[in-house]
VOMIKOL-215392 format. One record per atom (N, C-alpha, C): residue number from 1; atom name; chain; residue in three letters; x negated, y, z negated. Coordinates in pm, 1 decimal, padded with zeros to 6 digits. Layout:
N
{n:NUM atom:CA chain:A res:Ala x:X y:Y z:Z}
...
END
This chain:
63
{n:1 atom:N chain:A res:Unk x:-01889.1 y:-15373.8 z:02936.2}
{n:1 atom:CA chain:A res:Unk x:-01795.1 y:-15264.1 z:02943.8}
{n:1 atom:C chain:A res:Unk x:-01825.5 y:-15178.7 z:03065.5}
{n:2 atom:N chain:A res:Unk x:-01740.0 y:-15132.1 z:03117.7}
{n:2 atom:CA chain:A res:Unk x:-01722.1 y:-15007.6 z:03245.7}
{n:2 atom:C chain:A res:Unk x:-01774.5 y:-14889.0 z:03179.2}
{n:3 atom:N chain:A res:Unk x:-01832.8 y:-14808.5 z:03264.3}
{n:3 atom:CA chain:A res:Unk x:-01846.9 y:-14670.4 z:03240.2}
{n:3 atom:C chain:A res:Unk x:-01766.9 y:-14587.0 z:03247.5}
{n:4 atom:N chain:A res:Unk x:-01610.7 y:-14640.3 z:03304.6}
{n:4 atom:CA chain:A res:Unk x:-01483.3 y:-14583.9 z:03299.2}
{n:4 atom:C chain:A res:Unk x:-01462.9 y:-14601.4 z:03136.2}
{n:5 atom:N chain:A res:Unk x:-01444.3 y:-14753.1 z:03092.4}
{n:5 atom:CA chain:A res:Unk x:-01398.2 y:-14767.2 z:02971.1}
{n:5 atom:C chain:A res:Unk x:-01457.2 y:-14649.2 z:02867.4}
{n:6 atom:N chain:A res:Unk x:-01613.9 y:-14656.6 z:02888.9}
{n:6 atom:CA chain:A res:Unk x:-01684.0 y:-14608.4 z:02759.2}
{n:6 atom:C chain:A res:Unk x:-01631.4 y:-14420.0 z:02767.9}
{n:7 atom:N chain:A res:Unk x:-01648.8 y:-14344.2 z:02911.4}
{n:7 atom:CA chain:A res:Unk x:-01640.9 y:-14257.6 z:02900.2}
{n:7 atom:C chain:A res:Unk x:-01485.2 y:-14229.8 z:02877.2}
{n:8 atom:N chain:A res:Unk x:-01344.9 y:-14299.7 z:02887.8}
{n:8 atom:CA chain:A res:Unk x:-01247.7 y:-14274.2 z:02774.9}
{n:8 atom:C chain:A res:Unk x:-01256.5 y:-14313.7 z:02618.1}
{n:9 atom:N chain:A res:Unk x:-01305.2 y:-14379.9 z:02612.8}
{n:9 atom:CA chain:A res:Unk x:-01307.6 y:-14420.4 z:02459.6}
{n:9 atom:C chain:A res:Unk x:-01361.4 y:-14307.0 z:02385.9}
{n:10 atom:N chain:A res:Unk x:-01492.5 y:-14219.2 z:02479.6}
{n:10 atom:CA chain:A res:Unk x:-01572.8 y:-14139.6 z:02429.4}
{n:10 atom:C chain:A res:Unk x:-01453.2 y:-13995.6 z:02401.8}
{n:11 atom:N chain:A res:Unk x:-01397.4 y:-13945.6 z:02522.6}
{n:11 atom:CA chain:A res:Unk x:-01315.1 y:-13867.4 z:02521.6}
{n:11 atom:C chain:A res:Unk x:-01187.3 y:-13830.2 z:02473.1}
{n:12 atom:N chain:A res:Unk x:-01185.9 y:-13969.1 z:02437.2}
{n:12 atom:CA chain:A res:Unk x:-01027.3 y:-13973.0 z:02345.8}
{n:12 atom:C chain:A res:Unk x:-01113.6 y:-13994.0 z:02181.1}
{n:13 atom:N chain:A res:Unk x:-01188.4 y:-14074.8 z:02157.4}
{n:13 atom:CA chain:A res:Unk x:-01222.5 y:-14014.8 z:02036.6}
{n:13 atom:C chain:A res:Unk x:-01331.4 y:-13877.8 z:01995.3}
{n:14 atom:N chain:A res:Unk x:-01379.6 y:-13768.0 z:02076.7}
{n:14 atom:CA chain:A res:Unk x:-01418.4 y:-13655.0 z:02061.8}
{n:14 atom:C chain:A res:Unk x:-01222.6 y:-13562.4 z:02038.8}
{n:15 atom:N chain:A res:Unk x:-01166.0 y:-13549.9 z:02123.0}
{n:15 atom:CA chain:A res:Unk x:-01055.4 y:-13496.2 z:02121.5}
{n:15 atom:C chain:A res:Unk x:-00986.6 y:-13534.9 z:02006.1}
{n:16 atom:N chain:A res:Unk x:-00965.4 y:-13632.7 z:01922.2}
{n:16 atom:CA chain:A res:Unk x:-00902.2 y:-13608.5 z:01799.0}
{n:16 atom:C chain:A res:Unk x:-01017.2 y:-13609.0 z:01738.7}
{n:17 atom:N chain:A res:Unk x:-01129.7 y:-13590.6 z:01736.5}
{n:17 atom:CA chain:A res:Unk x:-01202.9 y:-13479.7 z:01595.9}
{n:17 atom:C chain:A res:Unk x:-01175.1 y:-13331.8 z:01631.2}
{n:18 atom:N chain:A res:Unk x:-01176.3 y:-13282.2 z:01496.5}
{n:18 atom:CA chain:A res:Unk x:-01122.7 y:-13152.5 z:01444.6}
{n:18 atom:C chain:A res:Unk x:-01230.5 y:-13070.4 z:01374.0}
{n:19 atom:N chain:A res:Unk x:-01317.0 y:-13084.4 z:01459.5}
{n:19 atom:CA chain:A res:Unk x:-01444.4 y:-12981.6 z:01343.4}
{n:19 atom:C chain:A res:Unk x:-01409.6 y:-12913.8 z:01231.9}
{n:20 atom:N chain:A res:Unk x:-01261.3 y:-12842.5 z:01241.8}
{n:20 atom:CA chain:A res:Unk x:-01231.4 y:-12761.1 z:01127.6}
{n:20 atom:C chain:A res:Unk x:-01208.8 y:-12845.0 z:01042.1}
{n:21 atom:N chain:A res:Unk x:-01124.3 y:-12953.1 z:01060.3}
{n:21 atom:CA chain:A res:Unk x:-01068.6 y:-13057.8 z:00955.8}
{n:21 atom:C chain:A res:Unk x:-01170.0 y:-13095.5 z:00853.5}
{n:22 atom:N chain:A res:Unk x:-01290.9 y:-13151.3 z:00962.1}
{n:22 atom:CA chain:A res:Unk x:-01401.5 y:-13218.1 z:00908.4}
{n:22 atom:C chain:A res:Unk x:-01447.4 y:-13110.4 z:00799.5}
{n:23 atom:N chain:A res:Unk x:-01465.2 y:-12991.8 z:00855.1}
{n:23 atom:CA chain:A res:Unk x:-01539.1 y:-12922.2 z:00784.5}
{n:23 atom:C chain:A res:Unk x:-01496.5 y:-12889.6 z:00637.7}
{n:24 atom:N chain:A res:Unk x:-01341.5 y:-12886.6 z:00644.5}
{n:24 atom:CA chain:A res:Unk x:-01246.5 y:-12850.9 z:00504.1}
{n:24 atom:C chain:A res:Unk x:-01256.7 y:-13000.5 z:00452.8}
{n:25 atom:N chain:A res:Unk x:-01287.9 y:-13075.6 z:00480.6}
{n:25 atom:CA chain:A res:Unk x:-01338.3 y:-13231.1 z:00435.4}
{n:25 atom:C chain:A res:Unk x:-01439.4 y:-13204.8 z:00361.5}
{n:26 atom:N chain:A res:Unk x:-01532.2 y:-13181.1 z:00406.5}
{n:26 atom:CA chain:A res:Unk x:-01672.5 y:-13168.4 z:00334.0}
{n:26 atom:C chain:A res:Unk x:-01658.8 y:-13076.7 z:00265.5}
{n:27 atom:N chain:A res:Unk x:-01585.5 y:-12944.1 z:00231.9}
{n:27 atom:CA chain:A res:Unk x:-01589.4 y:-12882.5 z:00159.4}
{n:27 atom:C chain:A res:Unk x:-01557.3 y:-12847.1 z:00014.4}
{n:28 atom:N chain:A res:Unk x:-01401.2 y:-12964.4 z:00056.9}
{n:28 atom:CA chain:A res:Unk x:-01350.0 y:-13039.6 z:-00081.4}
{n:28 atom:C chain:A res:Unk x:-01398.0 y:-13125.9 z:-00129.1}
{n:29 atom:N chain:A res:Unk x:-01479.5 y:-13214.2 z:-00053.6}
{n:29 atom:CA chain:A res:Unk x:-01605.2 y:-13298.9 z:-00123.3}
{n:29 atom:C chain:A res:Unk x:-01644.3 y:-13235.1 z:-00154.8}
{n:30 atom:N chain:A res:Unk x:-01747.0 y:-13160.5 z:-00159.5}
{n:30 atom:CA chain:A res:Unk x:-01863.9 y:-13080.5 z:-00172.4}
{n:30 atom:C chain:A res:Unk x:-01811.6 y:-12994.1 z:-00349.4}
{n:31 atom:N chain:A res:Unk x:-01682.6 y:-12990.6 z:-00323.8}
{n:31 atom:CA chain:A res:Unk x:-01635.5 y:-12888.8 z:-00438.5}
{n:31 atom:C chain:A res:Unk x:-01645.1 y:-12994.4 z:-00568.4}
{n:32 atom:N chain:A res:Unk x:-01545.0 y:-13098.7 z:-00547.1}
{n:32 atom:CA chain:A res:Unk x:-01531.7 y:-13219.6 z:-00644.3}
{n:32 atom:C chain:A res:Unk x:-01659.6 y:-13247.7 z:-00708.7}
{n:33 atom:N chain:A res:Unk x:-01786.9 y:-13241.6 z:-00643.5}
{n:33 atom:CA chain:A res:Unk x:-01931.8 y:-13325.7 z:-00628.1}
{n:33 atom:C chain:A res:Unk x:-01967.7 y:-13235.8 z:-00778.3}
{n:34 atom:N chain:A res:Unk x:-01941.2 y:-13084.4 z:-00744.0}
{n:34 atom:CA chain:A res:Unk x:-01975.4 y:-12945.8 z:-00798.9}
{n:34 atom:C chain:A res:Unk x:-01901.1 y:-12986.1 z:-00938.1}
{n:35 atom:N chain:A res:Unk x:-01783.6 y:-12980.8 z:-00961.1}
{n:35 atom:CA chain:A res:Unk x:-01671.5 y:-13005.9 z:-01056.7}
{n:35 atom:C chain:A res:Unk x:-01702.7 y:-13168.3 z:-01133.5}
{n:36 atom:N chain:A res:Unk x:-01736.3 y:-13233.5 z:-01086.8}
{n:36 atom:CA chain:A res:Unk x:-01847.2 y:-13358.9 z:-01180.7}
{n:36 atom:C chain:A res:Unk x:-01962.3 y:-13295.5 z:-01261.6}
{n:37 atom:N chain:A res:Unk x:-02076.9 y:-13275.9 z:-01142.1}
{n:37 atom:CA chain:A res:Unk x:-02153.4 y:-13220.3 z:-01155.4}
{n:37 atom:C chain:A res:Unk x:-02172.7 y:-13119.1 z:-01334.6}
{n:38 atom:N chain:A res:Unk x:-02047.5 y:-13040.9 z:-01310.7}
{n:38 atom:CA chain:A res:Unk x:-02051.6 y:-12901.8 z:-01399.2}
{n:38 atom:C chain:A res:Unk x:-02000.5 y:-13024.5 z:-01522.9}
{n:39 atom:N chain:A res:Unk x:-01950.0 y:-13096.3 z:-01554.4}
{n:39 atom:CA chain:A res:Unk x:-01911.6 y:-13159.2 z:-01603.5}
{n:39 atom:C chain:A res:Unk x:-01956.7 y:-13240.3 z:-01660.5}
{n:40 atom:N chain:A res:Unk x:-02037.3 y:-13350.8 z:-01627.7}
{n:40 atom:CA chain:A res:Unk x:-02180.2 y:-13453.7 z:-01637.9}
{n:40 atom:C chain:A res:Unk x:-02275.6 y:-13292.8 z:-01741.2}
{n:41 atom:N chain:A res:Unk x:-02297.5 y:-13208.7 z:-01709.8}
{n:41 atom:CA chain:A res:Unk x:-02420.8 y:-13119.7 z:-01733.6}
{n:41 atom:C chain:A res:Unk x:-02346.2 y:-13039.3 z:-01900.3}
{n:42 atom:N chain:A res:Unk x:-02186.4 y:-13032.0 z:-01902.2}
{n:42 atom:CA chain:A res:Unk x:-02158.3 y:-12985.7 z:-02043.7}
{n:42 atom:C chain:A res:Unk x:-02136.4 y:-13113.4 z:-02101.4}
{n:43 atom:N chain:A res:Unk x:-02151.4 y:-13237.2 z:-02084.0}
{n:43 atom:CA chain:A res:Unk x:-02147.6 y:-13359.1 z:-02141.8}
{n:43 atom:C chain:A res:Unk x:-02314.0 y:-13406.8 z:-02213.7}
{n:44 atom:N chain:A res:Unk x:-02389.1 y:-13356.1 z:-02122.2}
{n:44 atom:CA chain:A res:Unk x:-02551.6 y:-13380.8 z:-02177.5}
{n:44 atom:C chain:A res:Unk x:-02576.0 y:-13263.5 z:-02266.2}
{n:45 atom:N chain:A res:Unk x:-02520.1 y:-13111.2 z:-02241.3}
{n:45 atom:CA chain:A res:Unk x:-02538.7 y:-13028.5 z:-02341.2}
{n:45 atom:C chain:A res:Unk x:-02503.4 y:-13094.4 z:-02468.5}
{n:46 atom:N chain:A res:Unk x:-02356.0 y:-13095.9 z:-02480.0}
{n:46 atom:CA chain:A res:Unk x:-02294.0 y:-13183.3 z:-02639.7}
{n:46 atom:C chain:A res:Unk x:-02395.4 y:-13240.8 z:-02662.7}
{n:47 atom:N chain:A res:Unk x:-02437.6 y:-13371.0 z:-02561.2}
{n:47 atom:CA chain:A res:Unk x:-02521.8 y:-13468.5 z:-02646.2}
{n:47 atom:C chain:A res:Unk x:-02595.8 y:-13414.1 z:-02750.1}
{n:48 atom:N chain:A res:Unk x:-02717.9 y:-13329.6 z:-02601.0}
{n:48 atom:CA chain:A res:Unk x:-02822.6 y:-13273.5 z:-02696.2}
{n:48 atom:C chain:A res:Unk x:-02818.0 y:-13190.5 z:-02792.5}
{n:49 atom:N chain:A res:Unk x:-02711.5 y:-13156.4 z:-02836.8}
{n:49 atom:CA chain:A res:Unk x:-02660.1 y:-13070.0 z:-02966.0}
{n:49 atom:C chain:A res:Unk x:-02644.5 y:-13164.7 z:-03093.0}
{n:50 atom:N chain:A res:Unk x:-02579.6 y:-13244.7 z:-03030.8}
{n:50 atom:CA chain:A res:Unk x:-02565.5 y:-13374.2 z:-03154.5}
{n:50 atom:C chain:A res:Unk x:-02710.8 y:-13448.1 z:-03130.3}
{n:51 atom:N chain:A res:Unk x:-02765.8 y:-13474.5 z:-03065.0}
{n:51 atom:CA chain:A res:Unk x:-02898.5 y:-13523.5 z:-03086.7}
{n:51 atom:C chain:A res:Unk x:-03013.1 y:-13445.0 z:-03199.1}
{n:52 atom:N chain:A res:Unk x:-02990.8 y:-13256.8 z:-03131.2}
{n:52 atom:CA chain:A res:Unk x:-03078.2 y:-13197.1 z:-03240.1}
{n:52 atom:C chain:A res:Unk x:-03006.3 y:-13181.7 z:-03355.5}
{n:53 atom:N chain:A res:Unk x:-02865.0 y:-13197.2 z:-03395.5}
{n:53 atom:CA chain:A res:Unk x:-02838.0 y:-13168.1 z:-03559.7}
{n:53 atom:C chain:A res:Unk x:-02882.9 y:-13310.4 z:-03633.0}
{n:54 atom:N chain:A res:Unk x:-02885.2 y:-13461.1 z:-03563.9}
{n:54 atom:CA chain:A res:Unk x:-02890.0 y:-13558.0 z:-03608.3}
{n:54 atom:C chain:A res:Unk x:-03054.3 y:-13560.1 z:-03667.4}
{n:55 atom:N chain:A res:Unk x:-03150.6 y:-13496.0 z:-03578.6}
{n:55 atom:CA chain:A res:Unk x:-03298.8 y:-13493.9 z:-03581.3}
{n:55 atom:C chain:A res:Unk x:-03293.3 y:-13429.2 z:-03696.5}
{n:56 atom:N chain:A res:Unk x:-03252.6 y:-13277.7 z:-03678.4}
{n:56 atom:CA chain:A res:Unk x:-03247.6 y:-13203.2 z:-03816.7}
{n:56 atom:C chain:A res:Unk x:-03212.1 y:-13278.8 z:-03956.9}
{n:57 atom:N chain:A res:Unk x:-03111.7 y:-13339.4 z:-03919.7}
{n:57 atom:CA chain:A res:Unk x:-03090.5 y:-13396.4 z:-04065.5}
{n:57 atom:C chain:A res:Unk x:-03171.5 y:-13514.5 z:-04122.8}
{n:58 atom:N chain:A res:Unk x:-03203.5 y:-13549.1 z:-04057.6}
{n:58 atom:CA chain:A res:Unk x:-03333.0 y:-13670.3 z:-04076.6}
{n:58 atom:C chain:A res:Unk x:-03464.6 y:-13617.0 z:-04107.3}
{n:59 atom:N chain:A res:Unk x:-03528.4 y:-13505.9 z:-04059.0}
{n:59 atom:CA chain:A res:Unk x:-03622.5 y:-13414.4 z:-04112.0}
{n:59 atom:C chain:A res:Unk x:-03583.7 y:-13376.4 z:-04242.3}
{n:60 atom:N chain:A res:Unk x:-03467.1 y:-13315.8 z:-04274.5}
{n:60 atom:CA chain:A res:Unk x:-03430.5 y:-13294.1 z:-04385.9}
{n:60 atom:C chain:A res:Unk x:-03451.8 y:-13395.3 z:-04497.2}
{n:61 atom:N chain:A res:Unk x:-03380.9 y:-13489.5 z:-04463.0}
{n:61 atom:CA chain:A res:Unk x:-03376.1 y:-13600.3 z:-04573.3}
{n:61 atom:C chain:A res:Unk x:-03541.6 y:-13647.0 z:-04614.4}
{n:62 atom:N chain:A res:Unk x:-03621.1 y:-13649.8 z:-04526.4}
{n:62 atom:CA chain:A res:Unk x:-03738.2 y:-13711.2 z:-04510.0}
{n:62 atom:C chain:A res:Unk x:-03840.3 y:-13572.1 z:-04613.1}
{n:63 atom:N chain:A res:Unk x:-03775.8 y:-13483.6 z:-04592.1}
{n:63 atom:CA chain:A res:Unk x:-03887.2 y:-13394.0 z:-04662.1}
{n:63 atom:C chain:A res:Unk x:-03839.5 y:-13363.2 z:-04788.8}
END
């Protein structure tokens, strides 16, 4: 390749990135990640709620 070629290729793809774009990219990732996240974490709460009434009741029965 030319050093003509590379330094357009370089310049035409810097000029359509959009730092802002990118950045509102990652941010709505970043949000979604959050919104799983919060989600996955009231899903393990339940569990462990039904895990300790199930324990409880098995202590119970047992004593």
């Amino acid at each position: 390749m030319s050093l003509d070629f590379c330094l357009t290729s370089q310049s035409s793809a810097t000029s359509t990135f959009d730092p802002r774009e990118r950045l509102m990219e990652l941010v709505l990732d970043s949000k979604n990640n959050i919104d799983k996240l919060t989600s996955f974490n009231q899903n393990l709460c339940l569990l462990a709620c039904q895990l300790n009434e199930a324990s409880n009741l098995l202590n119970d029965e047992m004593d």
